[in-house]
C-alpha positions as CSV (number, residue, x, y, z in Angstrom):
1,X,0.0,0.0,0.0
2,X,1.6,3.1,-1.0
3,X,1.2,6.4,1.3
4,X,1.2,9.9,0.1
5,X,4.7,10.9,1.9
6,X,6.2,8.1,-0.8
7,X,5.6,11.2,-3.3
8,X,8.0,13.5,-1.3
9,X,11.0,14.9,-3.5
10,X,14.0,12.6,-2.9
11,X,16.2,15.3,-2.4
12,X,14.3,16.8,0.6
13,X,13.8,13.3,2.1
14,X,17.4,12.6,2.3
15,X,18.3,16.1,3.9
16,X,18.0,16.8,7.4
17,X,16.5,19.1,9.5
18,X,18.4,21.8,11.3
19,X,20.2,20.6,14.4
20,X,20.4,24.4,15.6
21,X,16.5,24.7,15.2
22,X,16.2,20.9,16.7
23,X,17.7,22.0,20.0
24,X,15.4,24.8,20.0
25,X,12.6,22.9,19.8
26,X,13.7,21.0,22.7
27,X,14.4,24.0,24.7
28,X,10.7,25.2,23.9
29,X,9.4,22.4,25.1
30,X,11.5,22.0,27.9
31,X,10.3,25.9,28.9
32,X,6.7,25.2,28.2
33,X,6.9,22.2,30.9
34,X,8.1,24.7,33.4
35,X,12.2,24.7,33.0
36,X,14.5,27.1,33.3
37,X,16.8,26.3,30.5
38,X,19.7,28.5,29.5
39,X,20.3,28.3,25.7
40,X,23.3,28.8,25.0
41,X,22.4,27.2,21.1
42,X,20.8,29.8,19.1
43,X,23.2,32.4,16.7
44,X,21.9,35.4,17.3
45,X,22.6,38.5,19.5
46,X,20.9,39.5,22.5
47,X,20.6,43.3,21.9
48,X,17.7,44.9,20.5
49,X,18.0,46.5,16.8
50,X,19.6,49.9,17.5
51,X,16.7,52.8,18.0
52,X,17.6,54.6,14.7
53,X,16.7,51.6,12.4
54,X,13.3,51.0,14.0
55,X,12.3,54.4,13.5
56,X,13.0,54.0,10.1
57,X,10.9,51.0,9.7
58,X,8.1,52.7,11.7
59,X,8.6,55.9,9.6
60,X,8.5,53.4,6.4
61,X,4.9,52.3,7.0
62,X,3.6,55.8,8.1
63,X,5.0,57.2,4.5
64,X,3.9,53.9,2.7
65,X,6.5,51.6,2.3
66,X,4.1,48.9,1.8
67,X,4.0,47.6,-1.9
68,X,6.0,44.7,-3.6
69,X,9.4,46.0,-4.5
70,X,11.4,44.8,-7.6
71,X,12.6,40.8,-6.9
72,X,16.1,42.0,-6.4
73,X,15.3,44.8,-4.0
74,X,14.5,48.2,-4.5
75,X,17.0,50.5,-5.7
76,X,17.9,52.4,-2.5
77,X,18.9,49.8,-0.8
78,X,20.6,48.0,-3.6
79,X,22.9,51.2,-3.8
80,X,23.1,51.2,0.1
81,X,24.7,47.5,-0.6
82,X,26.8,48.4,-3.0
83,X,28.5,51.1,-1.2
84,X,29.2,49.3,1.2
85,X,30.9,46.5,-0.5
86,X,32.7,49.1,-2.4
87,X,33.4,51.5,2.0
88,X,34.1,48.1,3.7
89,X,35.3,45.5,1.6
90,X,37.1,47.2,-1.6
91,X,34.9,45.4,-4.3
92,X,34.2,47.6,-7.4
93,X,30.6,47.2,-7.3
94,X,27.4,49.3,-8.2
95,X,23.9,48.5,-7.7
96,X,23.2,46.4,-10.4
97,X,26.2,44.4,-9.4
98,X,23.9,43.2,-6.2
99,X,20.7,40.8,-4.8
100,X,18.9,41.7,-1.6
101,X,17.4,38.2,-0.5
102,X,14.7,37.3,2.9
103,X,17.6,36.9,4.8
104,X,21.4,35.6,4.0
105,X,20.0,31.9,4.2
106,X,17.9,32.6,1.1
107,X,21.0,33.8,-0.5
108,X,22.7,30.9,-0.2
109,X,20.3,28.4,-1.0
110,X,19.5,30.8,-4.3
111,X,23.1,30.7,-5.1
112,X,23.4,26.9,-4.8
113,X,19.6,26.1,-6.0
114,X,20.5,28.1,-9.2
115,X,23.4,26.2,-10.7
116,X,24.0,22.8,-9.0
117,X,23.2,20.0,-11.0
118,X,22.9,15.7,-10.3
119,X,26.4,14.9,-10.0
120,X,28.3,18.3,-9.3
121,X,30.2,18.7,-6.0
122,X,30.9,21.3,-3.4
123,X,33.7,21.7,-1.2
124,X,32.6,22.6,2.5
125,X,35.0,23.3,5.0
126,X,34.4,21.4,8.2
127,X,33.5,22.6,11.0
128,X,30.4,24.2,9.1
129,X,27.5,25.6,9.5
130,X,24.4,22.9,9.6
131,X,22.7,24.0,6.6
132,X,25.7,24.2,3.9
133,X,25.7,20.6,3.6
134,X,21.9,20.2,3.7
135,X,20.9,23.1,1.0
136,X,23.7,21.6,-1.4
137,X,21.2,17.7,-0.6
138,X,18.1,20.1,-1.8
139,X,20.1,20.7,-4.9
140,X,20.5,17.4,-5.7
141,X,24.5,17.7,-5.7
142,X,27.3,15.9,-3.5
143,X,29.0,17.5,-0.4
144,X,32.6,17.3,-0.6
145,X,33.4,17.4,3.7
146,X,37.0,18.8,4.2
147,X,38.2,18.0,8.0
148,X,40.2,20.9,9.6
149,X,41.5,20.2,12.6
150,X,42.4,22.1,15.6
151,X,46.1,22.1,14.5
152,X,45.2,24.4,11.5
153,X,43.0,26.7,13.5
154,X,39.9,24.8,12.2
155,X,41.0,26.3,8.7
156,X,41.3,25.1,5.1
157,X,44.7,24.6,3.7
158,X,46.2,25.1,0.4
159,X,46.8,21.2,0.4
160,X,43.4,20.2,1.2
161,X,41.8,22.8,-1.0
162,X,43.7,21.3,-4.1
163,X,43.2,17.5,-3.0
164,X,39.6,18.3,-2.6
165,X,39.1,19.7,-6.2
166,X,37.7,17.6,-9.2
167,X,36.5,18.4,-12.5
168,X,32.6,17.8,-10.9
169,X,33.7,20.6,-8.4
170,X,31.5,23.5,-8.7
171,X,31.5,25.6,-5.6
172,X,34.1,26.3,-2.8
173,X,32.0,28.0,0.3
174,X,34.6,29.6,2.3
175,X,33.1,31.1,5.9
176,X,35.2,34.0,8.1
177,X,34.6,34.8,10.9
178,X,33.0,30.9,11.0
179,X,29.9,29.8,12.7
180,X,30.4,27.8,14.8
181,X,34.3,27.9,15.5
182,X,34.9,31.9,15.7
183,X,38.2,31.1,12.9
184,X,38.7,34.0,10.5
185,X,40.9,33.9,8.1
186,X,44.0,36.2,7.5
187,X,45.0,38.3,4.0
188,X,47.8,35.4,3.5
189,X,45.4,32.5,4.4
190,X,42.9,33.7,1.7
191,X,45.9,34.9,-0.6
192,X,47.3,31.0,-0.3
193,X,43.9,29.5,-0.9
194,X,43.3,31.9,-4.0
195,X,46.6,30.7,-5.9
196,X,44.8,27.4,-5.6
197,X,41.6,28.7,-6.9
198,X,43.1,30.3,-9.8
199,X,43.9,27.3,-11.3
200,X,40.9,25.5,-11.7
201,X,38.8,28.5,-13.1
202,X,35.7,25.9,-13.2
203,X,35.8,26.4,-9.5
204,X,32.8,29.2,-8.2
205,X,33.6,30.8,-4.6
206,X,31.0,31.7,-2.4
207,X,32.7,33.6,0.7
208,X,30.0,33.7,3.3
209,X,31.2,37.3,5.3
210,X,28.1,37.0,7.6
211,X,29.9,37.6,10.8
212,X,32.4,40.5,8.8
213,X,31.7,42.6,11.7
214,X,32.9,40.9,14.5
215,X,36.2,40.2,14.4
216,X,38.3,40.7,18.0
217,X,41.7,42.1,19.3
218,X,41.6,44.6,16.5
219,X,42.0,42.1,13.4
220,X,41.2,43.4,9.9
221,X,39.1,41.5,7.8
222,X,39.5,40.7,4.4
223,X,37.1,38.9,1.9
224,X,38.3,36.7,-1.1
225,X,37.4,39.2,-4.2
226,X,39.0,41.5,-2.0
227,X,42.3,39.7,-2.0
228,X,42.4,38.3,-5.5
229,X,40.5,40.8,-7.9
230,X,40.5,38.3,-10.5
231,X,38.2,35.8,-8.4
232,X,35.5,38.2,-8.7
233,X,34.4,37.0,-11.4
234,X,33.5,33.9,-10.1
235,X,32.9,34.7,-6.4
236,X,29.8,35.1,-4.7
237,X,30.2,37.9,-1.7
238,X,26.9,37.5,0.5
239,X,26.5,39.2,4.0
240,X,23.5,40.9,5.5
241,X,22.4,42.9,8.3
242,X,21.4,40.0,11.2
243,X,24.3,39.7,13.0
244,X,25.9,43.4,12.7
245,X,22.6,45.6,13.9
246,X,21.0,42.8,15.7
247,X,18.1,42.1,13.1
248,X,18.1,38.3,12.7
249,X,14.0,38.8,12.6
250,X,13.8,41.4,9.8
251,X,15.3,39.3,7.3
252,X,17.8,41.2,4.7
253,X,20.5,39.3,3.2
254,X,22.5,40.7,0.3
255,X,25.2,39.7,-2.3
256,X,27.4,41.0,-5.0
257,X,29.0,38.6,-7.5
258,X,28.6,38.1,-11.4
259,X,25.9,39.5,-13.2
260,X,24.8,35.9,-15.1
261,X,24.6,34.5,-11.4
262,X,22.5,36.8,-9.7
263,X,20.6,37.1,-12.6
264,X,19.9,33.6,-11.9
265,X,19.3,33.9,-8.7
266,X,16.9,36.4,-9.0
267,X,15.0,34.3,-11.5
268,X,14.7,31.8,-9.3
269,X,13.6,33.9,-6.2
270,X,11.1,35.8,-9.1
271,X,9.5,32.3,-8.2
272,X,9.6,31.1,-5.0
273,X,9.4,34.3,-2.7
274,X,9.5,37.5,-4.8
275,X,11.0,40.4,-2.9
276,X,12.0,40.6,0.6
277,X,9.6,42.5,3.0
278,X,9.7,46.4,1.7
279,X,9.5,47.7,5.2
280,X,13.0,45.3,6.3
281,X,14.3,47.0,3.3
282,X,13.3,50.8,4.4
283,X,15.4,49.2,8.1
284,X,18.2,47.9,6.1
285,X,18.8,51.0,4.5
286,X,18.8,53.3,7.3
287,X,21.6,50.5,9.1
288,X,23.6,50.6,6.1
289,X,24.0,54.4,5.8
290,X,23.6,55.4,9.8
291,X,25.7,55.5,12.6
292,X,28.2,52.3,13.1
293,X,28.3,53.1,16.7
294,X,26.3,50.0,17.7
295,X,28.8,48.0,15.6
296,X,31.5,48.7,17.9
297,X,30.2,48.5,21.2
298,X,28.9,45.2,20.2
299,X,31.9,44.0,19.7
300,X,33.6,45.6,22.5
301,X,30.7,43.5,24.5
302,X,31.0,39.7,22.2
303,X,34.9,40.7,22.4
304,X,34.9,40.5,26.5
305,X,31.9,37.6,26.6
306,X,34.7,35.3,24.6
307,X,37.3,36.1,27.2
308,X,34.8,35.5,30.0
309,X,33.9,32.4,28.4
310,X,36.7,31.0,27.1
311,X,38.5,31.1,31.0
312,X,35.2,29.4,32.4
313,X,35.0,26.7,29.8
314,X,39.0,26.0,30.3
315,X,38.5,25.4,33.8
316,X,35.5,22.7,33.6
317,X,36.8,19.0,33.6
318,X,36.7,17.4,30.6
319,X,36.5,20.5,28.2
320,X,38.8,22.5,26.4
321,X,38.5,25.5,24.4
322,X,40.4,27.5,21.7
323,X,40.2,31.4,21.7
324,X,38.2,32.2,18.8
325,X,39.1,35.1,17.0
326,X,35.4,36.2,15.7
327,X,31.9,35.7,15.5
328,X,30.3,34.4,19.1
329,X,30.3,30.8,19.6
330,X,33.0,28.7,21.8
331,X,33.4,25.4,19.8
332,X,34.7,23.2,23.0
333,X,35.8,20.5,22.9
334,X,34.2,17.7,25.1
335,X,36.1,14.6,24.6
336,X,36.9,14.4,28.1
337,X,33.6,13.9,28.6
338,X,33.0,11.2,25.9
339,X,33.1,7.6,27.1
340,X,31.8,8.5,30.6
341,X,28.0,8.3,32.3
342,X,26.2,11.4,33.9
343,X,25.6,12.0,37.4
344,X,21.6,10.5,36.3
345,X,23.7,7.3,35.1
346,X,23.5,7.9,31.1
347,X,26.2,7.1,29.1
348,X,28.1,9.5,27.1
349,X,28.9,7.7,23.9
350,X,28.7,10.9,21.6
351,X,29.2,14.4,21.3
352,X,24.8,14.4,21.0
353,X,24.9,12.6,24.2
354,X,27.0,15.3,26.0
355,X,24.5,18.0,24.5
356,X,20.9,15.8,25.0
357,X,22.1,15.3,29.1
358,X,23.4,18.8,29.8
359,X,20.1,19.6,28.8
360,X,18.1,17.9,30.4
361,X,19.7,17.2,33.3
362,X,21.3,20.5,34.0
363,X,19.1,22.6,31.9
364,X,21.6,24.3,30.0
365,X,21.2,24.1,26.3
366,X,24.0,23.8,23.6
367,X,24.8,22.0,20.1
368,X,26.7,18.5,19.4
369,X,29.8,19.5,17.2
370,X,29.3,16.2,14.9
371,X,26.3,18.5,13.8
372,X,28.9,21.2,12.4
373,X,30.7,18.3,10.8
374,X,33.3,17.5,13.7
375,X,32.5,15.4,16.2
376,X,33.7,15.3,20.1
377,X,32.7,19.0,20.2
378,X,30.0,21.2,21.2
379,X,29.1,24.7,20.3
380,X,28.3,27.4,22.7
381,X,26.6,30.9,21.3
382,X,27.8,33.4,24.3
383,X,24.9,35.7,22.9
384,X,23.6,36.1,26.4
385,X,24.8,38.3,29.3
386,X,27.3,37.8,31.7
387,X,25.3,36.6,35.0
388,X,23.7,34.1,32.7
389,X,27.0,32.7,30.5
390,X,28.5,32.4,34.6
391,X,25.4,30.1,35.8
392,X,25.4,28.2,32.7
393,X,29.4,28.0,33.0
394,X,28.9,26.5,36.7
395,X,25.8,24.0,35.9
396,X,28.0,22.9,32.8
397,X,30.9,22.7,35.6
398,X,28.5,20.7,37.9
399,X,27.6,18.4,35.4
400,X,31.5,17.8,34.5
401,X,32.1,17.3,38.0
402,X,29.0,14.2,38.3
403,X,30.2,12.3,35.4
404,X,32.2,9.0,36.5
């Protein structure tokens, strides 16, 4: 007897579902029961969108910012993108060199959606973010997992770049700062990997800047195009205005990259979601072009959160944790943990294990590393403040501390 969830597309029956948004759901219903549960899982900061930008959406409806705008975006913001690729990042862009998208996820998954085929590949960095690996499933392609390890900073090499390319290869996605490690990668790193890149011109690059603004200890930060000019191109810049101005909710993502691609891209969005929301756009505007003040107290804030966390986490038994140089997640690793029971008498096979009984158990909530692509890890999002990353620091610690 044949059911109607046999007629699902294949592709979206092999992927998987978020594990971020998993975790989530687990914390809702954890709350909804009567727990206090501090998540420490979700990527997105704790401050509200600075005052200047929601005036400007409320000023957006009042003068009637309401209609459909064009499917790439409406002009004024478009040019508000492309200055500041052109302020910030040193691409030679104008607006018609640019896509606003619902969000930098939608990006993405246009970018991918648009020209991956049965067959092609695409070379993901791991530790990654859950839903490269997934969206390129959707498209019907092949993920190509590179391992970087501790011992390269949780980086892609040179080596492994070039081992890693084939003639099915289609996309490189390169993130910096990177969710979930905090790596960014320097002018000489991305220099390196783009003397790889230039020989195998079949190769597209989509650089994934999403965390560009927070980068510690006074780092620059430099984007692929940037470096190599004649990677353009073939390079896919995308960023957005989530985790810079604190408006994950309003959803504006926005790339620059080759006309024939983003007019793809646009195509495709032309049918699936049309524009993004005109009044996010009136927002995104008015954080483009305003004040960057927010910016840096921001990450003045992230910048002593990491250092805060980083010295908790170190002293725990049975974790350890690198210094991440952006973004704001701790990727720690737990293998010290691994192998051992809880306090409640569960045993501690996996990195998921660690995750599933620190929250239940001690109602602290984070995500299993082998979700990012590297196990005996888990990922900590210090978006929260202080007196609540300290009591999740000592429940994690008094969970350590009743394993056996």
């Amino acid at each position: 007897m044949t059911t109607l969830a046999q007629h699902l597309n294949r592709n979206l029956a092999a992927a998987q579902p978020s594990a971020t948004y998993v975790i989530i759901d687990r914390v809702a219903q954890r709350r909804a029961q009567g727990a206090k549960i501090i998540s420490l899982c979700a990527g997105e900061p704790d401050f509200d969108t600075p005052a200047h930008i929601r005036q400007a959406a409320k000023d957006a409806i009042d003068q009637g910012h309401t209609r459909y705008t064009q499917v790439a975006g409406s002009r004024a913001l478009r040019e508000a993108v492309a200055a500041k690729f052109r302020r910030e990042n040193g691409l030679r862009v104008d607006w018609q060199d640019t896509l606003v998208c619902s969000g930098g996820k939608q990006v993405i998954y246009n970018a991918l959606a648009a020209t991956l085929n049965e067959g092609d590949e695409v070379i993901v960095p791991a530790p990654y973010w859950v839903s490269y690996p997934e969206m390129v499933q959707l498209s019907g392609a092949h993920s190509v997992i590179v391992t970087c390890e501790v011992s390269s900073g949780f980086k892609l090499t040179p080596a492994a770049l070039a081992a890693a390319i084939t003639p099915r290869t289609r996309w490189l996605i390169i993130n910096s700062p990177s969710n979930p490690t905090g790596a960014v990668y320097s002018y000489h790193e991305l220099r390196a990997l783009a003397d790889v890149l230039l020989q195998h011109p079949h190769v597209l690059v989509l650089a994934d800047d999403i965390y560009e603004h927070l980068i510690f200890d006074d780092q620059p930060f430099y984007t692929l195009a940037q470096v190599e000019p004649r990677l353009a191109e073939r390079t896919l810049t995308m960023n957005g205005v989530s985790k810079a101005y604190a408006m994950t909710g309003w959803r504006i993502g926005f790339a620059t990259g080759p006309r024939w691609l983003l007019a793809a891209m646009e195509k495709l969005q032309g049918q699936q979601t049309s524009g993004a929301c005109s009044i996010s756009q009136q927002a995104a505007i008015a954080a483009l072009q305003g004040s960057k003040d927010f910016i840096v107290h921001s990450r003045e804030v992230f910048q002593r959160r990491r250092d805060l966390m980083v010295d908790l986490l170190n002293a725990i038994p049975g974790l350890h944790c690198e210094t991440p140089a952006g973004a704001f997640y701790a990727f720690a690793n737990c293998q010290g943990l691994i192998g051992k029971t809880s306090a409640t008498g569960r045993l501690l096979a996996t990195d998921e294990d660690v995750a599933l009984a620190l929250l239940e158990e001690n109602d602290v909530a984070v995500v299993h590393g082998s979700a990012f692509g590297l196990g005996g890890h888990v990922r900590i999002a210090y978006a929260l403040d202080d007196a609540s990353l300290i009591q999740a620091c000592e429940s994690i610690k008094q969970f350590s501390q009743g394993t056996r």
